[in-house]
N, C-alpha and C positions, 0 to 999 in steps of 0.2 A: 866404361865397361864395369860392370858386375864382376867382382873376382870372387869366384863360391871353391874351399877345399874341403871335397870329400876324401877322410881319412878311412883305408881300408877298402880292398878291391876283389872284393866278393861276391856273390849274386844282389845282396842291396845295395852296395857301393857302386859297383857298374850301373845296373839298371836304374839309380838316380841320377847318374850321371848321364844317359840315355835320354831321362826323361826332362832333365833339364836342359838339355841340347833341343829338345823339340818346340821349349817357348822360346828361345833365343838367348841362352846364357851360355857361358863356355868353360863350367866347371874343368876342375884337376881334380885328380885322381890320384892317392897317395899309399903305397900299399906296401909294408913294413917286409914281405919276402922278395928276396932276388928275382924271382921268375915263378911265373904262375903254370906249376908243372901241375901233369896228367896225375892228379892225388883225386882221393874222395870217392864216393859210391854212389848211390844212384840218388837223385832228388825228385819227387813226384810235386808236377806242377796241375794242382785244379782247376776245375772253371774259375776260380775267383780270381785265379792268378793269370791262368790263362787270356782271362778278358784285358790286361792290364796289356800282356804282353802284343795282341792282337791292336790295342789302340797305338804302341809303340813301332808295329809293323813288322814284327818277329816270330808271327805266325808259325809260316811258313819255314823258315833258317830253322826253327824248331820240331817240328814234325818229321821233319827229315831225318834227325835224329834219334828222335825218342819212341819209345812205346805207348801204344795208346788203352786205355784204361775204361773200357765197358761198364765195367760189374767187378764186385766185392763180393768176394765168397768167406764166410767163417766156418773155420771147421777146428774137429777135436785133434788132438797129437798126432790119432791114428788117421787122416783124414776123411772124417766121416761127415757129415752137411750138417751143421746145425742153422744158419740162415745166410742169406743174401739178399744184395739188391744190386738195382739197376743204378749206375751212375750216370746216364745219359740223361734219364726220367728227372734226376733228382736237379738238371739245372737247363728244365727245361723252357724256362724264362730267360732267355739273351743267352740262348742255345751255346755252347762250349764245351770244346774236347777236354777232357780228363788225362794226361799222359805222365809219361815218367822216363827221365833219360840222365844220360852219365852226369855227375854235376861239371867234372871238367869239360866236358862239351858245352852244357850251357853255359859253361863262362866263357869259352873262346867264343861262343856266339856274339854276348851282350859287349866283350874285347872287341872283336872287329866292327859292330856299331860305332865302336868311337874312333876318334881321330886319330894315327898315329901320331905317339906325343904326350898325348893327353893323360897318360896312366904313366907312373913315376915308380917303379918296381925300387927295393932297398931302401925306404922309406919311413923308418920306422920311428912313431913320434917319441919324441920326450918330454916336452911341456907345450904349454897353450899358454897367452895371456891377453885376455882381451884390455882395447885402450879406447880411445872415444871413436866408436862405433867402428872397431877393426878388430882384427884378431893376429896375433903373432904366435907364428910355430914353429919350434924347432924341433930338428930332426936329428938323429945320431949320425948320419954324413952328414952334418955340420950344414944342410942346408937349411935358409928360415927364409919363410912366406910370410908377406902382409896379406891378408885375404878379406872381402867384409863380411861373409857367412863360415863358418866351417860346422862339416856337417861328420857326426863319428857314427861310421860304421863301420866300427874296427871290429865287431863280433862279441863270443862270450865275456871276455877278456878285455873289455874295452879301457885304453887307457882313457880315454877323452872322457868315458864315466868317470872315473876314475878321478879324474883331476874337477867334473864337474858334482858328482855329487858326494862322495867317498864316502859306499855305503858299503855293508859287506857282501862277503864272496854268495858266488851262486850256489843255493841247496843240493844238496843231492837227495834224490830220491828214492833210492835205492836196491837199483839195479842199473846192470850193463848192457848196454847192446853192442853187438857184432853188424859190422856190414859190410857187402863183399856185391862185387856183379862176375856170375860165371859166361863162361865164350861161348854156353849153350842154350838151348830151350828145352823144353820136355814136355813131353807130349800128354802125359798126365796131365797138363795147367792148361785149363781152356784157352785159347786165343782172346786174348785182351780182355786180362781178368786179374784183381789183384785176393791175393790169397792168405788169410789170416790164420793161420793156427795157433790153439791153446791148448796148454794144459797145467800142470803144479809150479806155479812161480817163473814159468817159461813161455815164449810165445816165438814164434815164427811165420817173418813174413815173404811173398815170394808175390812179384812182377815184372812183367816186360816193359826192358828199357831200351829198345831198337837195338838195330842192326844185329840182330838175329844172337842178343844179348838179353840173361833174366838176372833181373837183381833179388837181392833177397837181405834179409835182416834178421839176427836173434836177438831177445831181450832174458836175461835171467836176473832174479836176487841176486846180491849179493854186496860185500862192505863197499865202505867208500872209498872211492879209486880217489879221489880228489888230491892232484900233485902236493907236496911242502912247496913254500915259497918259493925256495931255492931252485926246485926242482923247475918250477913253472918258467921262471927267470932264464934256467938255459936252454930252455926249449919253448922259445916265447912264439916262433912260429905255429906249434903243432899245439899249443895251448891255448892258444888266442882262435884257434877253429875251433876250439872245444873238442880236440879229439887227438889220438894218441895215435898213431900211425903202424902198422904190423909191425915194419921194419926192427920199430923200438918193443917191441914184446919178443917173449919165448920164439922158437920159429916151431913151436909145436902146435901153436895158435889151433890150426886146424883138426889135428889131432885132439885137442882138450875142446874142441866144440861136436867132435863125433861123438865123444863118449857123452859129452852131458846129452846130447840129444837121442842117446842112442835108443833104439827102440819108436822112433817118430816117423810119421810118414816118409818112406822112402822118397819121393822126388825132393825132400827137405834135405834129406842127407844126399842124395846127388850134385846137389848145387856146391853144401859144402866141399865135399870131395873132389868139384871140379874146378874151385876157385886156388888160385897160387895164397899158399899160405901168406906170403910177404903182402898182398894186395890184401887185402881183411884188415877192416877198419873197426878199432874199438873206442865208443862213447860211453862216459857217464851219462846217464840221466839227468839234469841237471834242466833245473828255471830258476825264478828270481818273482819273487812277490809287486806286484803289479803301483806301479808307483804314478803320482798325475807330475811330478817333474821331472820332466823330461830335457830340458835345457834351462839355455839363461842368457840375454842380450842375444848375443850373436850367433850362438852356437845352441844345435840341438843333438839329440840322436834318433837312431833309427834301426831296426832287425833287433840282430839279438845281443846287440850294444846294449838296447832297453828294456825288451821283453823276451829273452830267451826262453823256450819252451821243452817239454819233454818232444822222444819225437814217435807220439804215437799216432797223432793227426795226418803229419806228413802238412805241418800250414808254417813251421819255422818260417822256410826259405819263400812261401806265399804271404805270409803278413808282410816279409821284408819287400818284397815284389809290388805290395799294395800300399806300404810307407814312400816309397817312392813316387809312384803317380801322384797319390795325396797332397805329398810335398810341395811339387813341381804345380801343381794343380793351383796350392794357397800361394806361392809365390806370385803365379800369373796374374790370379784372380787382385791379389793385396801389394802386389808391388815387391821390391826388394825390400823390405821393411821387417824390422822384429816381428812386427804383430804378423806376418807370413805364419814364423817359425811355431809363434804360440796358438795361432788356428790349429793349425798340423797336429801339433799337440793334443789339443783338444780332442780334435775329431777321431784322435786316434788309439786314444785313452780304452774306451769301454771298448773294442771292437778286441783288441788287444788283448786284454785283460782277460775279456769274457773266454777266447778263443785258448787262452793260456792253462785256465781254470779245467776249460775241459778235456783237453788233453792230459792235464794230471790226474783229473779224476777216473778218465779212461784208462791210462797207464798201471794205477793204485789198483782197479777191478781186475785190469788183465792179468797181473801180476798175483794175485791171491794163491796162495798155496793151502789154504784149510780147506779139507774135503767139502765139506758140506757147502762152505763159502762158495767152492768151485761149482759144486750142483745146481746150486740157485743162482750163480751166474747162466750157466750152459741154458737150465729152463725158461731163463725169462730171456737173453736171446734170443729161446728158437723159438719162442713165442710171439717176440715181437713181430707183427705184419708188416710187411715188405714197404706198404706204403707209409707207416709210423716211419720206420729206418726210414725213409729217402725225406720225410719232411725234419727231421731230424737233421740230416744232413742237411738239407738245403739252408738251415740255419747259418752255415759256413759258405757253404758252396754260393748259392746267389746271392752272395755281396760282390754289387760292383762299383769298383772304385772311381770310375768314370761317370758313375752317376750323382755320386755324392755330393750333395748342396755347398757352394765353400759361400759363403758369405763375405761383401764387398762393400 
């Protein structure tokens, strides 16, 4: 038998270990916090990710949950229409829903696909060392695994990078976002629509993520949040997500995001207002410059172990989603064999990269505080014709990972 450890149990960590269950291997699962509690805010999954999840048979466990995603509306602070489109149109080639739902929901989803057992909670590595075609790993409970693949998806924070290529820390970009899902809806937000507002160095976004729940996100300028060492080290849980948990901020949280927004579209600030301050998740901005080594022998990575993104695409948690099939895909096609690990690689180089590039570069526009800057963003915007946006998108959106050629 195949012994495969994937390190880190997260939406990439599970869902490769999903996918790997489905040609016949019976990966572990290794995930450095005690218990995988109700944390985190909403994750929008696209047609590209959604096709992944439809060939895994998670459709449905999914939609149940989540909110589903029509159309994109851009508007100004005040909320006034500068443009839109259809998101249905735009991946209307191997047809898929657009949606978006709690992320602790979709993990207890892609958790209960797997076997009980199989996911090792308290887990947290401390070295690797590959030996003639195995890999040894030890853990801080003193457990250690021979395994012949290991695969890190330990997130921003990866140690398995870490120890594979030790390069340095992720950039910041220079701004925060806020993210929160409130217990309500509002009736102002069209029905399955997600809602972008802009204005001076701020932006604010608002969509349904089921069960009669809207999530919503702020982005503002400002320095770099990026922990000291030290600081990272004793909160290697909430760091290794790449995000800082309310609990551990002011409990004014909500308070200091009325005033910076004040004056912005009122169902903007109802959300805030209805969200529990403690639940309000704050992220840096943070990627990492696009690299073609991505592993070595035995061992590779995957998500935002290797290509962490800003998150203005909303494709983080979807490239990690479409690393997975991939994966599982070159193993089936190439065997248990290194040369699996380094197709994977390959094929997943430019798709990555490209996908990473444009969400910085979107992030950098949205973010602009110079007047003028701002003007000539809002008019070429609402200039854009609906059908440019949607082939624009679909640049993202119809990639399907199921179709992608693996060569044998």
């Amino acid at each position: 038998m195949v012994r495969i450890a994937i390190i880190g149990g997260g939406i990439g960590g599970l869902t490769t270990a999903i996918a790997l269950r489905k040609i016949g291997f019976e990966p572990e699962v290794y995930e450095q916090a005690p218990a995988l509690l109700d944390v985190g805010a909403a994750i929008a999954l696209w047609p590209n990710a959604m096709r992944v999840l439809e060939y895994l048979g998670l459709t449905q466990q999914v939609l149940e949950k989540a909110g589903v995603m029509n159309n994109v509306r851009w508007l100004d602070q005040h909320g006034r229409l500068i443009n839109k489109v259809s998101i249905t149109e735009t991946s209307e080639r191997n047809a898929q829903t657009a949606v978006a739902l709690h992320r602790a929901d979709l993990q207890e989803i892609l958790r209960h696909a797997l076997p009980p057992g199989s996911v090792h909670l308290g887990s947290s590595l401390v070295e690797y060392k590959q030996g003639d075609g195995t890999v040894t790993a030890h853990f801080t409970n003193g457990h250690i695994i021979e395994v012949d693949f290991l695969i890190g998806a330990d997130g921003i924070h990866s140690d398995v990078r870490a120890k594979l290529l030790d390069d340095s820390p992720p950039i910041y970009r220079g701004y925060m976002v806020w993210r929160g899902i409130s217990p309500v809806t509002l009736s102002a937000i069209p029905p399955n629509t997600a809602v972008e507002l802009h204005g001076s160095g701020k932006r604010f976004g608002i969509g349904p993520v089921g069960l009669g729940r809207t999530g919503w996100w702020a982005a503002a300028n400002g320095a770099n949040i990026s922990p000291k060492a030290e600081e990272r080290n004793a909160d290697r849980k909430t760091w290794r997500q790449g995000e800082s948990i309310a609990s551990n901020l002011p409990h004014d949280t909500q308070r200091d995001l009325l005033r910076s927004f004040d004056g912005w579209y009122r169902p903007a600030l109802q959300l805030i207002e209805s969200t529990p301050s403690e639940s309000i998740l704050r992220t840096g901005a943070f990627d990492r410059r696009g690299t073609k080594v991505w592993g070595q022998g035995h061992v590779t990575l995957l998500g935002d172990a290797i290509h962490p993104m800003t998150p203005n695409f909303g494709q983080g948690g979807c490239m990690a989603i479409e690393d997975a099939l991939i994966l599982s895909r070159c193993f089936h096609a190439l065997g248990a064999h290194e040369s699996a690990l380094r197709h994977y690689e390959q094929l997943r180089y430019q798709r990555t990269a490209s996908v990473t590039r444009y969400s910085r570069m979107y992030g950098t526009v949205g973010q602009l505080e110079n007047v003028f800057a701002r003007g000539i963003r809002r008019a070429l915007l609402s200039l854009v014709p609906e059908s440019v946006a949607r082939r624009m998108m679909q640049i993202v959106f119809n990639y399907n990972a199921c179709e992608v050629a693996i060569k044998n």
